[in-house]
PQR file of N, CA, C, O and H, with PARSE charges and radii, in Angstrom:
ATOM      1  N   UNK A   1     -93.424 -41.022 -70.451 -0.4000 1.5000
ATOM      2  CA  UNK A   1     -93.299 -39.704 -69.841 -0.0000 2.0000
ATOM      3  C   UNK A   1     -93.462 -39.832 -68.327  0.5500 1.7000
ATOM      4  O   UNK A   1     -94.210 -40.692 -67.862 -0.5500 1.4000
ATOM      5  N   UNK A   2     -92.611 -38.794 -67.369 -0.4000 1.5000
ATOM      6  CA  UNK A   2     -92.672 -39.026 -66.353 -0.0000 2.0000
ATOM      7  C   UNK A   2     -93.723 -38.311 -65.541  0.5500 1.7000
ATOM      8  O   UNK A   2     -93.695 -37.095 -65.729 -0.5500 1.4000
ATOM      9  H   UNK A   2     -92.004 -38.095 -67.747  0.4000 1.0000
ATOM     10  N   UNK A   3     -94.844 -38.815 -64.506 -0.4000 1.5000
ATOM     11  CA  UNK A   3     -95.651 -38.426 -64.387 -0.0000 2.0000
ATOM     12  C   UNK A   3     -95.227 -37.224 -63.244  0.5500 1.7000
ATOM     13  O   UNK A   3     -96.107 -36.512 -62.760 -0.5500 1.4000
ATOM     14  H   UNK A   3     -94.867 -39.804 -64.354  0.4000 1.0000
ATOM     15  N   UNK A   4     -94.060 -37.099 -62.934 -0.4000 1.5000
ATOM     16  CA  UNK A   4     -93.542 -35.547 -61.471 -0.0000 2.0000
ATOM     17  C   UNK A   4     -92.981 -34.911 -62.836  0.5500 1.7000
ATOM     18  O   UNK A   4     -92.371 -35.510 -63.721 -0.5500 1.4000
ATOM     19  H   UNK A   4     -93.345 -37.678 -63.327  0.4000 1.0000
ATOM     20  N   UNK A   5     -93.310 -33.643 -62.794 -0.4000 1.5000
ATOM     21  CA  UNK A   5     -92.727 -32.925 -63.444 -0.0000 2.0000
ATOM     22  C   UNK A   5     -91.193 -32.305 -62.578  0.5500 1.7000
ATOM     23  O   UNK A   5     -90.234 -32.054 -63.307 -0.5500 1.4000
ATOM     24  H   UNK A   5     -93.806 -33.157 -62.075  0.4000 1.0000
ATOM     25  N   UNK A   6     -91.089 -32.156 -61.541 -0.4000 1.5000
ATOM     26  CA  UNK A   6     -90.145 -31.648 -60.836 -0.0000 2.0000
ATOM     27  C   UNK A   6     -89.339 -33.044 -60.294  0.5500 1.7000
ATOM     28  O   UNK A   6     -89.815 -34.016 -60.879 -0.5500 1.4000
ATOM     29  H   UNK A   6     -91.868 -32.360 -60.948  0.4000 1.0000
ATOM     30  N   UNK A   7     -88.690 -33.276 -59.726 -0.4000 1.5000
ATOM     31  CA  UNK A   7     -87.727 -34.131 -59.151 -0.0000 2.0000
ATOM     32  C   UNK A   7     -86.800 -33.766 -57.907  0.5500 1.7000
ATOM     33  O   UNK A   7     -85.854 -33.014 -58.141 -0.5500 1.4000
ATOM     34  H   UNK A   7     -88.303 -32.487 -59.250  0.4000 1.0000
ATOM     35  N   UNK A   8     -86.992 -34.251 -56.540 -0.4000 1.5000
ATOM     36  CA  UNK A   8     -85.949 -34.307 -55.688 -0.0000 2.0000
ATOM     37  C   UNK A   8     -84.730 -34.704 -56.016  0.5500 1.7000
ATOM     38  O   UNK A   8     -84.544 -35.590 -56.849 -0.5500 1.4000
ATOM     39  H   UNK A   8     -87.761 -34.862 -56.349  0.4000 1.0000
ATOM     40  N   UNK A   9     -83.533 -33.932 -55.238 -0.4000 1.5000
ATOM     41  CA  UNK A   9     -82.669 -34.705 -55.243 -0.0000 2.0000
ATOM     42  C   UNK A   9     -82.153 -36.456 -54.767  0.5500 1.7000
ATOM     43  O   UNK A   9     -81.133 -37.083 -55.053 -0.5500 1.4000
ATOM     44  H   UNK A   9     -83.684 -33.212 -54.561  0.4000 1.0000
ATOM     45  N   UNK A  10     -83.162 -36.769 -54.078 -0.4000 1.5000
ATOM     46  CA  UNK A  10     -83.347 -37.786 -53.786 -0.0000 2.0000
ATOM     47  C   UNK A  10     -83.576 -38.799 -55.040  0.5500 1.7000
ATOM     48  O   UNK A  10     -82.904 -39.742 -55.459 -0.5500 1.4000
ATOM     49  H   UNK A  10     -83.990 -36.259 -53.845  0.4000 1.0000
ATOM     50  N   UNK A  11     -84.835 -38.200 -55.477 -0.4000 1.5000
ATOM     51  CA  UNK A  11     -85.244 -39.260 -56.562 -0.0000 2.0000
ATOM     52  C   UNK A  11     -84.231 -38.718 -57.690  0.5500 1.7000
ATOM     53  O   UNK A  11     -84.589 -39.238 -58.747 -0.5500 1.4000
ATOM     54  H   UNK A  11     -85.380 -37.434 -55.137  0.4000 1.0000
ATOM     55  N   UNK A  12     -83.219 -37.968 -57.883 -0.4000 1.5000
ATOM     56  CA  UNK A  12     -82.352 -38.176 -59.265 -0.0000 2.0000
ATOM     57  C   UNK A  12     -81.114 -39.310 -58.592  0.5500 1.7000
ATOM     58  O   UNK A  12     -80.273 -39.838 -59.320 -0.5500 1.4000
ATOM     59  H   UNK A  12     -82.928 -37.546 -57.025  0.4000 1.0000
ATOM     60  N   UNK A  13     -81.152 -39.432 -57.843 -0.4000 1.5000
ATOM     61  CA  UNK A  13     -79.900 -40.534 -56.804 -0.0000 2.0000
ATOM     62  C   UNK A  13     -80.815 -41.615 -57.015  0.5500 1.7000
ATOM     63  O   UNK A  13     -80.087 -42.584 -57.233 -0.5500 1.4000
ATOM     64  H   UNK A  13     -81.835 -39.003 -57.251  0.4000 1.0000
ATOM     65  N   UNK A  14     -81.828 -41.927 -57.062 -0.4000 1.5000
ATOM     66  CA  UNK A  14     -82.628 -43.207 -57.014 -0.0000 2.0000
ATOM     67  C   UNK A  14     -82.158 -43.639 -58.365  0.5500 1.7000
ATOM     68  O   UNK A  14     -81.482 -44.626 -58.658 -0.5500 1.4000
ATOM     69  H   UNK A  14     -82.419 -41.140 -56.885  0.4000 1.0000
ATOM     70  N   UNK A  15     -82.713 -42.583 -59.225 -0.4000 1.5000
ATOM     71  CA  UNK A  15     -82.799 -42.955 -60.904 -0.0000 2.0000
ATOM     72  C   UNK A  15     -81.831 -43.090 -61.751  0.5500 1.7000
ATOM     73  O   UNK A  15     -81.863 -43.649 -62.848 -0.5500 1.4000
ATOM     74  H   UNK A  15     -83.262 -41.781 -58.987  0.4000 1.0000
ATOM     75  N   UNK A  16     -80.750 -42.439 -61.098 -0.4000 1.5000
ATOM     76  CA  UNK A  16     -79.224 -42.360 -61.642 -0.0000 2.0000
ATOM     77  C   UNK A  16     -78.397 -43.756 -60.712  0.5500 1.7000
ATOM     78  O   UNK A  16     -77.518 -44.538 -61.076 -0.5500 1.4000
ATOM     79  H   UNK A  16     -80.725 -41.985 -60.208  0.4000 1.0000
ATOM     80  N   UNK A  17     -78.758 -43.688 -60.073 -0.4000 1.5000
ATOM     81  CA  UNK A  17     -78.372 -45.121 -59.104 -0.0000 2.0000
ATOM     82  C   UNK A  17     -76.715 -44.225 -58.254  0.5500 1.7000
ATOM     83  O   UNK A  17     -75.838 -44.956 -57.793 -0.5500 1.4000
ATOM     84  H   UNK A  17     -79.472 -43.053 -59.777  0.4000 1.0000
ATOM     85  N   UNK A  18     -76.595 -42.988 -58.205 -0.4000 1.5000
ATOM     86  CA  UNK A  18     -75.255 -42.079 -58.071 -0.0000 2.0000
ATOM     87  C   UNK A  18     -75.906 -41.691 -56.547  0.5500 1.7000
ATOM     88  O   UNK A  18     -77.087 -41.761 -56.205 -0.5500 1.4000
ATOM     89  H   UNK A  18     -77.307 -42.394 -58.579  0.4000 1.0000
ATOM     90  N   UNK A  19     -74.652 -41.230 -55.702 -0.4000 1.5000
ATOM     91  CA  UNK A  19     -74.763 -40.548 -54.571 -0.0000 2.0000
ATOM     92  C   UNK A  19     -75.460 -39.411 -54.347  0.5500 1.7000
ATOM     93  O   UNK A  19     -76.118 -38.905 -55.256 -0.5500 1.4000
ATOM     94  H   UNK A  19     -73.693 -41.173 -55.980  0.4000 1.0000
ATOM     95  N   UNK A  20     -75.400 -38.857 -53.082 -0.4000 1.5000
ATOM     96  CA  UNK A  20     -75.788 -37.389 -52.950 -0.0000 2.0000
ATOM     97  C   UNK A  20     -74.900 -36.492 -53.179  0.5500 1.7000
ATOM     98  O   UNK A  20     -75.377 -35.459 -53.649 -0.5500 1.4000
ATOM     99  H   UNK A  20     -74.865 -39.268 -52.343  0.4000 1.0000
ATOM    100  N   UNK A  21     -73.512 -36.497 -52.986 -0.4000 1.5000
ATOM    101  CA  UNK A  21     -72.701 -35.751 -53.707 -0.0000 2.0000
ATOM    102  C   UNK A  21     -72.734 -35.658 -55.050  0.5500 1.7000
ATOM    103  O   UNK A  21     -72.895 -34.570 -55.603 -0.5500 1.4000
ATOM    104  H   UNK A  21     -73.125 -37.336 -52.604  0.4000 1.0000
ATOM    105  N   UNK A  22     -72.586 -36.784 -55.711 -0.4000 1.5000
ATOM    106  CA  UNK A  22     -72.475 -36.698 -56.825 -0.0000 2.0000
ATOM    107  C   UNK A  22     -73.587 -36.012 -58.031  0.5500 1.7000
ATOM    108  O   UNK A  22     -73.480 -35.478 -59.135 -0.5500 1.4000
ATOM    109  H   UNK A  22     -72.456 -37.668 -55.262  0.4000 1.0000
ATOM    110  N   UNK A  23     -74.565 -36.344 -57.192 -0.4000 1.5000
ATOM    111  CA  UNK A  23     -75.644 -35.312 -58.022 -0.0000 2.0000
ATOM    112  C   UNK A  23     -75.624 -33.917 -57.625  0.5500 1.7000
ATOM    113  O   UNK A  23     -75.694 -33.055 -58.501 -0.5500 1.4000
ATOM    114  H   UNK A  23     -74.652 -36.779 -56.296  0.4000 1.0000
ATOM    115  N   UNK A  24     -75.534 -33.599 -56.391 -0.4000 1.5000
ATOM    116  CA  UNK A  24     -75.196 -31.880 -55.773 -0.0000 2.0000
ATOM    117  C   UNK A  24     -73.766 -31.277 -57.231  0.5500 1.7000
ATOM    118  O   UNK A  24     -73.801 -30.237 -57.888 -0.5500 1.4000
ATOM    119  H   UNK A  24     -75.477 -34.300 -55.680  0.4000 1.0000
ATOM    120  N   UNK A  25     -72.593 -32.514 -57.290 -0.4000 1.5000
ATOM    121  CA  UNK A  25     -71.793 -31.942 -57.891 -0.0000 2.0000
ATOM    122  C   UNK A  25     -71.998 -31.477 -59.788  0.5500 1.7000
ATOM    123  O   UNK A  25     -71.471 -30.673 -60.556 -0.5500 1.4000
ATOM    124  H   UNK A  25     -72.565 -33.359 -56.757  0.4000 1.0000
ATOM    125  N   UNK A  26     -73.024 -32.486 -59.862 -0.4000 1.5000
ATOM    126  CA  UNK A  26     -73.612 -32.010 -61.653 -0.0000 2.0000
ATOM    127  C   UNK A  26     -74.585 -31.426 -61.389  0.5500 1.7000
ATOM    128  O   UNK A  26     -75.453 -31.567 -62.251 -0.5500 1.4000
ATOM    129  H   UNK A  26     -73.453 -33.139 -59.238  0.4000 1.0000
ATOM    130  N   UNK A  27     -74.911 -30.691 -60.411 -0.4000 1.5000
ATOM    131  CA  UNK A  27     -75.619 -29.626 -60.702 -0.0000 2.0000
ATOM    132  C   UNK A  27     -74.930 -28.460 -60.074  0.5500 1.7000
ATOM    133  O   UNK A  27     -75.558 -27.401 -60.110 -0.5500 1.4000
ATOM    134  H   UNK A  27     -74.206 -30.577 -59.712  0.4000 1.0000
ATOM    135  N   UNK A  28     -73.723 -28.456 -59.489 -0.4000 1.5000
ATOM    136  CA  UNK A  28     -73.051 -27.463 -59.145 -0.0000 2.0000
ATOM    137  C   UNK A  28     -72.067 -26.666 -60.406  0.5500 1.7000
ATOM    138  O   UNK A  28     -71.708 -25.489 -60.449 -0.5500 1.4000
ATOM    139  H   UNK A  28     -73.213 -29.316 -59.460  0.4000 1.0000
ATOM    140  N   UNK A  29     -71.746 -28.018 -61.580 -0.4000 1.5000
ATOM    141  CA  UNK A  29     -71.307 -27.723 -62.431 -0.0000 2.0000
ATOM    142  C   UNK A  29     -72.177 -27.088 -63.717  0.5500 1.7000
ATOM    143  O   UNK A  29     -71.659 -26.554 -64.698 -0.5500 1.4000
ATOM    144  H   UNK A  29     -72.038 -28.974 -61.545  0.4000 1.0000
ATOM    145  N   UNK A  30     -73.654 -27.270 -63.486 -0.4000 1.5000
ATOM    146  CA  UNK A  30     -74.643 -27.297 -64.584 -0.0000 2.0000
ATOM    147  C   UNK A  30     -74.020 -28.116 -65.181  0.5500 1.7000
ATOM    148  O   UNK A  30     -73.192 -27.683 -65.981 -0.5500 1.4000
ATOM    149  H   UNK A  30     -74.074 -27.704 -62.689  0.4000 1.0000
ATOM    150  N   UNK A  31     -74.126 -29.177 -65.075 -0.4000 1.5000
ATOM    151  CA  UNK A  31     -74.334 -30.587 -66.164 -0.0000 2.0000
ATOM    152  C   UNK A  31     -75.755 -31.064 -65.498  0.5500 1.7000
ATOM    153  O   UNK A  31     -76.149 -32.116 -66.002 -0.5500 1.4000
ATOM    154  H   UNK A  31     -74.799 -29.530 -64.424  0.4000 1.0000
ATOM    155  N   UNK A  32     -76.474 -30.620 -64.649 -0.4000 1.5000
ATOM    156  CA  UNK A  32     -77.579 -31.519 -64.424 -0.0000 2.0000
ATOM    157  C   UNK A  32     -78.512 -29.870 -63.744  0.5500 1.7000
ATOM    158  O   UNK A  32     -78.352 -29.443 -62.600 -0.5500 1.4000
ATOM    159  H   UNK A  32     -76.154 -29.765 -64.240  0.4000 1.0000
ATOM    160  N   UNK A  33     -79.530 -29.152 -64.917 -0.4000 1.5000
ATOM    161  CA  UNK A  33     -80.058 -28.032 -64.456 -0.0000 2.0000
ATOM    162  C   UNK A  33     -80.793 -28.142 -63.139  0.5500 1.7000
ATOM    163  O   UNK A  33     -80.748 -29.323 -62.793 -0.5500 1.4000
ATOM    164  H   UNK A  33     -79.661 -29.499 -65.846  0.4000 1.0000
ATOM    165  N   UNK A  34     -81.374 -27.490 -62.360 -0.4000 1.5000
ATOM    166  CA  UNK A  34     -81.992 -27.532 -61.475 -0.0000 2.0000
ATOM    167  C   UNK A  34     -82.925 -26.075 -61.204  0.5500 1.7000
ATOM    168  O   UNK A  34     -82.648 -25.062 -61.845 -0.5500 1.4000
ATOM    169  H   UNK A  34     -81.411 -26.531 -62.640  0.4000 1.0000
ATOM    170  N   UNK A  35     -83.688 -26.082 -60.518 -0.4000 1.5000
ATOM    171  CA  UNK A  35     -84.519 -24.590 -60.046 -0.0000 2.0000
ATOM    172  C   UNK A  35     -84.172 -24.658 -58.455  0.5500 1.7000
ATOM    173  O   UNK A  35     -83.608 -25.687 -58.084 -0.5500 1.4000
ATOM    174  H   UNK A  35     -83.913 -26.905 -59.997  0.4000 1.0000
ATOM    175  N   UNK A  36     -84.403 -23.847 -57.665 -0.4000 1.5000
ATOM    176  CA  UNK A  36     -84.383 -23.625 -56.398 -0.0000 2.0000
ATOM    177  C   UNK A  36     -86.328 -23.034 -55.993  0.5500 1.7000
ATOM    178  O   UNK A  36     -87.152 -22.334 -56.581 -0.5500 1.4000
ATOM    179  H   UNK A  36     -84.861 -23.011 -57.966  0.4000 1.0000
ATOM    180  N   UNK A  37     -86.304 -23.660 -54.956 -0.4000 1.5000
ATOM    181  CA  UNK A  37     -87.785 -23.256 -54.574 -0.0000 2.0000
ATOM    182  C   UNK A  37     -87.792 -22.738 -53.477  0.5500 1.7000
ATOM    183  O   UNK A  37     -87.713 -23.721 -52.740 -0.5500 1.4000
ATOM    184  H   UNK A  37     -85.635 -24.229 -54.479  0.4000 1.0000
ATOM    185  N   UNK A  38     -87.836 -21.769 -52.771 -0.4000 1.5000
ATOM    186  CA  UNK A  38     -87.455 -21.784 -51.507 -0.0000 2.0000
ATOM    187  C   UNK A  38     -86.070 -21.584 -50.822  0.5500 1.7000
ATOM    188  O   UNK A  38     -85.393 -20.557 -50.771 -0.5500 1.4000
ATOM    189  H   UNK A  38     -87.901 -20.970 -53.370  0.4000 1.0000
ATOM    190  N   UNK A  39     -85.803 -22.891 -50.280 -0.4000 1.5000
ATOM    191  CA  UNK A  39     -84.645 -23.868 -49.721 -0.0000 2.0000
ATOM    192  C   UNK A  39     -84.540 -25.001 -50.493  0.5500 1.7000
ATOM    193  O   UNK A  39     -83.576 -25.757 -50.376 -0.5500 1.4000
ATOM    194  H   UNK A  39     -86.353 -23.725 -50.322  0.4000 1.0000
ATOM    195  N   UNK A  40     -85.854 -25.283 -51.636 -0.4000 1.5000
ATOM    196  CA  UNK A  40     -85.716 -26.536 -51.834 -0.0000 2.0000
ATOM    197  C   UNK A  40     -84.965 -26.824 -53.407  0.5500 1.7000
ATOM    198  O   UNK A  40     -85.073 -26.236 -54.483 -0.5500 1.4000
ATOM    199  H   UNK A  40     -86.637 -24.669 -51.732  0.4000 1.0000
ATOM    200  N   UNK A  41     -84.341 -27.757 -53.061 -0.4000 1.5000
ATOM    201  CA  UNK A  41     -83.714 -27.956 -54.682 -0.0000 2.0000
ATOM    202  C   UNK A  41     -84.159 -28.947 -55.675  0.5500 1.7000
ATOM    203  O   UNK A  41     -83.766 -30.098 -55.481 -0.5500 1.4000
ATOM    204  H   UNK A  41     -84.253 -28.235 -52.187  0.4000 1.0000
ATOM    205  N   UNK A  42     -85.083 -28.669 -56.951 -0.4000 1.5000
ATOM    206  CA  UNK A  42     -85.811 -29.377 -57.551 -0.0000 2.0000
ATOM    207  C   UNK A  42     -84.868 -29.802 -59.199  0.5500 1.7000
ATOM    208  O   UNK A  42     -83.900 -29.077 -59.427 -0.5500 1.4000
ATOM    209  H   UNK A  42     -85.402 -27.735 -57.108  0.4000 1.0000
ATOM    210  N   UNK A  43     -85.087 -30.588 -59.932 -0.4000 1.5000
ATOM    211  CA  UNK A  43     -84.683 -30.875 -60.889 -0.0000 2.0000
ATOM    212  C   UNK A  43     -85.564 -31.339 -61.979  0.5500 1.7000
ATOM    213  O   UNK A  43     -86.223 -32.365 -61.808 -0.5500 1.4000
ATOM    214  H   UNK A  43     -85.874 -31.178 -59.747  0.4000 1.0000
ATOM    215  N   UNK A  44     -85.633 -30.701 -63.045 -0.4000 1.5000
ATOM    216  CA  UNK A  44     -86.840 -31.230 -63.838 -0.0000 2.0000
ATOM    217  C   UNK A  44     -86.869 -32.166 -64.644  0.5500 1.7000
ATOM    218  O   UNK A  44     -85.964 -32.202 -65.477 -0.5500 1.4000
ATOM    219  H   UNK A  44     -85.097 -29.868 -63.184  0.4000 1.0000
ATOM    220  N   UNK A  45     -87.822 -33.132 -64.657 -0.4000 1.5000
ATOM    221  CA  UNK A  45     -87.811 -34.456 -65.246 -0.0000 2.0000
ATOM    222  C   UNK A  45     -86.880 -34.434 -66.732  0.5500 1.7000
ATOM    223  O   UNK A  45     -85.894 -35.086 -67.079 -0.5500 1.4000
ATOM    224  H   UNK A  45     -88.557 -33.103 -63.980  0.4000 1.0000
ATOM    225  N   UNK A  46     -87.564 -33.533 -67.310 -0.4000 1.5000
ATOM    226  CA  UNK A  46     -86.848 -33.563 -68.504 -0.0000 2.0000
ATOM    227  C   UNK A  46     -85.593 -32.763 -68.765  0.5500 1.7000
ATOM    228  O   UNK A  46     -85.176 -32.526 -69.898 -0.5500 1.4000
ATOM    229  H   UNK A  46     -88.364 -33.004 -67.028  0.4000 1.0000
ATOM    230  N   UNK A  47     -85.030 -32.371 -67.673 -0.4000 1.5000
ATOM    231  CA  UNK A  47     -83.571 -31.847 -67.440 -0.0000 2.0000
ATOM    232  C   UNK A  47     -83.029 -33.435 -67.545  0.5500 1.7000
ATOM    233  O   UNK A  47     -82.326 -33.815 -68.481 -0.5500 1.4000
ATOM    234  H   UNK A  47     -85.368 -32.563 -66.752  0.4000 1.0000
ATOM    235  N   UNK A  48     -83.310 -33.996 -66.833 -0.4000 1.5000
ATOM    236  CA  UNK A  48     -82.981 -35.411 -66.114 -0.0000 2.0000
ATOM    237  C   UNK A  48     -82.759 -36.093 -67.178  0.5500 1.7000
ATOM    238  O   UNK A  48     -81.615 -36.402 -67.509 -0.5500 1.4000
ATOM    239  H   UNK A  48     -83.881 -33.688 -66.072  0.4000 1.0000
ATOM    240  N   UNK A  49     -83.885 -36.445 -67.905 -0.4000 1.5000
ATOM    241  CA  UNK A  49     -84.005 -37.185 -69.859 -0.0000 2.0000
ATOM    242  C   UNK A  49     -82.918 -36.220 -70.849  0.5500 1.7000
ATOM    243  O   UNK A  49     -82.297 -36.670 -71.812 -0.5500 1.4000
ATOM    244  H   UNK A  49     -84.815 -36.194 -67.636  0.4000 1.0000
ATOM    245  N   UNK A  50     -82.881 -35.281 -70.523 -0.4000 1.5000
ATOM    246  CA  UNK A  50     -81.628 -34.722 -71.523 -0.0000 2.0000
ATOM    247  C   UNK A  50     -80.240 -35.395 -71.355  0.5500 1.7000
ATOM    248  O   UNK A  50     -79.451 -35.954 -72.116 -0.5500 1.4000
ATOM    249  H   UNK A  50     -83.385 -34.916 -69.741  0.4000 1.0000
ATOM    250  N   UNK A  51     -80.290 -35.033 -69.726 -0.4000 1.5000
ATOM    251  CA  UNK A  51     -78.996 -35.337 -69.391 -0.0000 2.0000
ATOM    252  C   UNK A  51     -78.327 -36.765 -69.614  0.5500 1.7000
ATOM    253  O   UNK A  51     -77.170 -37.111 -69.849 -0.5500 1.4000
ATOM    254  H   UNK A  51     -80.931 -34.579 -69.108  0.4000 1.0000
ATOM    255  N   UNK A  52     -79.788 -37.607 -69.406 -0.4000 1.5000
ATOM    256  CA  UNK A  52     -79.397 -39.249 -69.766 -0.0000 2.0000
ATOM    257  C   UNK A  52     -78.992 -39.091 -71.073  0.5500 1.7000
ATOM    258  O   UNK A  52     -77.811 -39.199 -71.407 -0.5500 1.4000
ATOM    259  H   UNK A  52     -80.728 -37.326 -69.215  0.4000 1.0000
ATOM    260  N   UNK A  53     -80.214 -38.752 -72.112 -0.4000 1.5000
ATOM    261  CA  UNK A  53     -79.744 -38.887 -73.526 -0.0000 2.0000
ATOM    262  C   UNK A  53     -78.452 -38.080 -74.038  0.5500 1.7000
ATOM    263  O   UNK A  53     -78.026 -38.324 -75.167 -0.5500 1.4000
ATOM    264  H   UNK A  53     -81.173 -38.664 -71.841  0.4000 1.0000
ATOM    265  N   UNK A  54     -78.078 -37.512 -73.557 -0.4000 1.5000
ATOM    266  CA  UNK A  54     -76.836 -36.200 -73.498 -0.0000 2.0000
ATOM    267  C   UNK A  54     -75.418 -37.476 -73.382  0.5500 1.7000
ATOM    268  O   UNK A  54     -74.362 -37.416 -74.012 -0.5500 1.4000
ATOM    269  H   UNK A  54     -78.424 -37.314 -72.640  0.4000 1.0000
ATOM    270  N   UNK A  55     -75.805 -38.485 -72.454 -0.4000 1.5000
ATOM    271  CA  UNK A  55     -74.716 -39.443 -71.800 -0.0000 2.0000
ATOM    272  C   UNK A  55     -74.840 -40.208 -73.003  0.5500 1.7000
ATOM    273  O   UNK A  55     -73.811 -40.004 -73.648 -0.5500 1.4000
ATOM    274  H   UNK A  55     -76.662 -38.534 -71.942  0.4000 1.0000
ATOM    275  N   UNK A  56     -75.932 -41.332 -73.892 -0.4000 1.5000
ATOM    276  CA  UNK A  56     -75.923 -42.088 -74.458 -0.0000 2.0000
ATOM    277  C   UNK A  56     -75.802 -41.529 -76.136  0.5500 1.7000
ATOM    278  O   UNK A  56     -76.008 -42.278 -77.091 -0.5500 1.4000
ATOM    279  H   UNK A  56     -76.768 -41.498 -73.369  0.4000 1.0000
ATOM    280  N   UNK A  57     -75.687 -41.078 -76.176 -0.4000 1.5000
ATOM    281  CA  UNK A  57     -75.245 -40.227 -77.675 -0.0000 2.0000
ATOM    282  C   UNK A  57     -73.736 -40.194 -77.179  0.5500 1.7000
ATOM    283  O   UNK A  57     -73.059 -40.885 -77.941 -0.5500 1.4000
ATOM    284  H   UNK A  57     -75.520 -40.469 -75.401  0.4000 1.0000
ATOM    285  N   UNK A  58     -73.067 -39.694 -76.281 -0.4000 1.5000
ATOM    286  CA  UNK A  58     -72.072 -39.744 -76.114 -0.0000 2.0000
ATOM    287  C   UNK A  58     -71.131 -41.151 -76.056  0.5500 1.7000
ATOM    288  O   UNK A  58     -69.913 -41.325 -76.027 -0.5500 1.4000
ATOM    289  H   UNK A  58     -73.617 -39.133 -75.663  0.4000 1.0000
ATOM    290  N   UNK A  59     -71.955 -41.803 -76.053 -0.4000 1.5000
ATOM    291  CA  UNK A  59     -71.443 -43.165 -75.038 -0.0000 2.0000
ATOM    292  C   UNK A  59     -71.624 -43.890 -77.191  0.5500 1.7000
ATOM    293  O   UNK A  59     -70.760 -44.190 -78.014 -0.5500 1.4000
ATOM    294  H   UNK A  59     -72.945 -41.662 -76.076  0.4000 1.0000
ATOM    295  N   UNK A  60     -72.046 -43.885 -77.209 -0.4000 1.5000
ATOM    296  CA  UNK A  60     -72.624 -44.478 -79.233 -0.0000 2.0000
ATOM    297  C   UNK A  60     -71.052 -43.695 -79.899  0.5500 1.7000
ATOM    298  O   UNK A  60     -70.812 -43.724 -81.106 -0.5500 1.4000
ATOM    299  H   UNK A  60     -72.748 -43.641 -76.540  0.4000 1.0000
TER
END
């Protein structure tokens, strides 16, 4: 389990090993949920674990 419950966009580009566009764009599409805080744009860990397992069920 991941110990941030929330996630930068930064750290989903770290963890996905994908750009900054490319994560702005799955979450522009909702393929990758997100909250807004502020200005700030957060993503929740286990949005993040869906979305992986969402890929590898697909990928099987």
């Amino acid at each position: 389990m991941r110990d941030e419950k929330l996630l930068t966009v930064p750290d989903v580009m770290a963890r996905l090993k994908l750009g900054r566009s490319t994560v702005y764009d799955l979450i522009r599409s909702r393929r990758l949920p997100s909250i807004t805080i502020g200005r700030a744009r957060r993503i929740p860990s286990i949005a993040l674990d869906d979305y992986i397992q969402r890929h590898l069920e697909e990928a099987a």
